[in-house]
C-alpha positions in Angstrom: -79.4 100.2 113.9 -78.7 98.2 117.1 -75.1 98.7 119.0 -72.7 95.4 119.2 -70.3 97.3 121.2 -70.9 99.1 124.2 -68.9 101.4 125.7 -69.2 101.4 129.7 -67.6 103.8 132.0 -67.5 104.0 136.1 -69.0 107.3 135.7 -69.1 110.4 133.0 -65.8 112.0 134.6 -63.9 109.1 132.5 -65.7 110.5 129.4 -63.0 112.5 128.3 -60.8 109.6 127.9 -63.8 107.1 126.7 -65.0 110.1 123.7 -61.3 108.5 121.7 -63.0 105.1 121.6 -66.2 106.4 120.5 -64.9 108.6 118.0 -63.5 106.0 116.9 -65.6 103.4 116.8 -67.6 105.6 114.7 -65.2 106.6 112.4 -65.3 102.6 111.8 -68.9 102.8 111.0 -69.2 100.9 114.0 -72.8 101.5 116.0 -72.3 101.8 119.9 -73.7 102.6 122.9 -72.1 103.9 125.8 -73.2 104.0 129.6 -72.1 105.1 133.2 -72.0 102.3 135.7 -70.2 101.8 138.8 -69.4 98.6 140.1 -69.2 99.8 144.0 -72.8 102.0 143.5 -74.5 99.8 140.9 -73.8 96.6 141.5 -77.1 94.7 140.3 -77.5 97.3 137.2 -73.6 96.0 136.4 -74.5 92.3 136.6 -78.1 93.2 134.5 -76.3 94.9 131.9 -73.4 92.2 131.5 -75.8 89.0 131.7 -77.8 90.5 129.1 -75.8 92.3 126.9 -75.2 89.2 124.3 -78.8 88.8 123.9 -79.0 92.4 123.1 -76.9 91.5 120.3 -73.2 93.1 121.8 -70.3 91.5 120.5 -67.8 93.4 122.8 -67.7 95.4 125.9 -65.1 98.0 126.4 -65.2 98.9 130.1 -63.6 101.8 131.5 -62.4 102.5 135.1 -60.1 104.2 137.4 -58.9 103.8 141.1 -59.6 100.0 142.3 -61.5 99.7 138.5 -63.4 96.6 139.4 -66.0 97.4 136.6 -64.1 95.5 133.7 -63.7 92.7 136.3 -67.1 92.8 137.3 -68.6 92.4 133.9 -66.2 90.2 132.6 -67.3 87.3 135.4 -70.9 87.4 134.5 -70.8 87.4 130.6 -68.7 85.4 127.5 -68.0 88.3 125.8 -64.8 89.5 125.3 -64.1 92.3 127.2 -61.6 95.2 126.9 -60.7 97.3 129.9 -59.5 100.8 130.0 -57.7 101.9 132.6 -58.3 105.7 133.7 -55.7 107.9 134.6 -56.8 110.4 137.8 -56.4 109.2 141.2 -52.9 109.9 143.4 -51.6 106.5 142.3 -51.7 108.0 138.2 -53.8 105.4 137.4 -51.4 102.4 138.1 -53.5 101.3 140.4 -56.7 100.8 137.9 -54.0 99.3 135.3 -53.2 96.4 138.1 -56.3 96.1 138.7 -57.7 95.7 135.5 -54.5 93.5 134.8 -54.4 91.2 137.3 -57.7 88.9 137.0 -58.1 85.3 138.1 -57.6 82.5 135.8 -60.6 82.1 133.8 -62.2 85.7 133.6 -59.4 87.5 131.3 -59.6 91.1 130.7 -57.7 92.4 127.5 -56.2 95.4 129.0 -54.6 98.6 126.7 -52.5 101.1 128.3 -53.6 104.2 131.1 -56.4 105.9 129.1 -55.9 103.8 126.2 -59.6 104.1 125.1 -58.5 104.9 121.3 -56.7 101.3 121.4 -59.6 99.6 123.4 -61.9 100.7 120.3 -59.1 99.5 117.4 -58.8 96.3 119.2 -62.5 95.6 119.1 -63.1 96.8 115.5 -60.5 94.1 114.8 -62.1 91.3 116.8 -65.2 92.5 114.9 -63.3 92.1 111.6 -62.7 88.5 111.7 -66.4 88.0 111.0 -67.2 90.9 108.7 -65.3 91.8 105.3 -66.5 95.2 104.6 -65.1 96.2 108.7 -61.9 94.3 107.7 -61.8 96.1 104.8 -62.4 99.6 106.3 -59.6 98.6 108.8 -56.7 98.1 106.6 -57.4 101.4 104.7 -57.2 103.1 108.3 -53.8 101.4 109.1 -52.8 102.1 105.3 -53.4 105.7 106.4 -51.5 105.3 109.3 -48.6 103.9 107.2 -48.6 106.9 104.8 -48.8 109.7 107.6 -44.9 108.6 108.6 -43.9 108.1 104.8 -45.2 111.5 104.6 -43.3 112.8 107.6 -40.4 110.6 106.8 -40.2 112.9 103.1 -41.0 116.4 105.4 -38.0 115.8 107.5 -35.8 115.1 104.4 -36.5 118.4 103.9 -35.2 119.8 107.8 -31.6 121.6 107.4 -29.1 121.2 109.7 -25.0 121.9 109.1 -24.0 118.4 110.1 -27.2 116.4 108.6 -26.7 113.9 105.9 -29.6 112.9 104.7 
């Protein structure tokens, strides 16, 4: 089984926040790899592993990254995948700083960009850019959002159930 997303990180201290993308991705049925590389200490492996990772058969990177989080960036301007990027919550700036960063690319090298450790969002998003092109992922999606439908119908009918003296419903 050969990965068509890969999951990339700055470095395995963001694995706490990248482990709700893989999670899941697999959940999805959707085979991954996942990697630490830092744009600022592994420049060259960065531009290796984006110039190459199409002909590897990836279909979409999810890049992770705090502080000045070039990494997305970086990836993004040396391949045509798409690319999601994670911002990571953790330096004094609450990880604002990584969201601009991540946000704010030139015209041309677009990052899609999910909220501060968002990585459960980045992994959704790609299962449905994934989706367009396969029926059974599609398929496996809508049951997943059908679950997330009946989860609040659910709670909607528990609360029903919550007394209070000046309730009405």
């Amino acid at each position: 089984m050969k990965p068509i997303v890969s999951i990339i990180m700055g470095s395995t201290s963001d694995l706490p926040v990248m482990e709700k993308a893989a999670q899941m991705l697999n959940d999805m049925q959707v085979p991954f790899e996942m990697n630490a590389l830092s744009a600022h200490r592994t420049p060259e492996a960065v531009e290796e592993f984006a110039k190459g990772a199409a002909s590897r058969g990836i279909k979409v990177i999810i890049a992770a990254a705090g502080m000045a989080a070039a990494l997305p960036g970086v990836i993004a301007a040396s391949t045509t995948l798409p690319v999601i990027g994670v911002p990571v919550k953790g330096s004094v700036l609450d990880g604002m700083d990584a969201l601009y960063s991540i946000l704010q690319m030139p015209p041309g090298i677009p990052v899609a960009t999910v909220a501060i450790n968002g990585a459960m969002n980045a992994a959704i998003l790609a299962v449905q850019m994934l989706a367009l092109g396969d029926e059974t992922l599609a398929a496996r999606f809508a049951s997943y959002k059908e679950g997330l439908k009946q989860k609040i119908v659910k709670a909607n009918e528990e609360l029903k159930e919550v007394k209070y003296t000046y309730k009405t419903n």
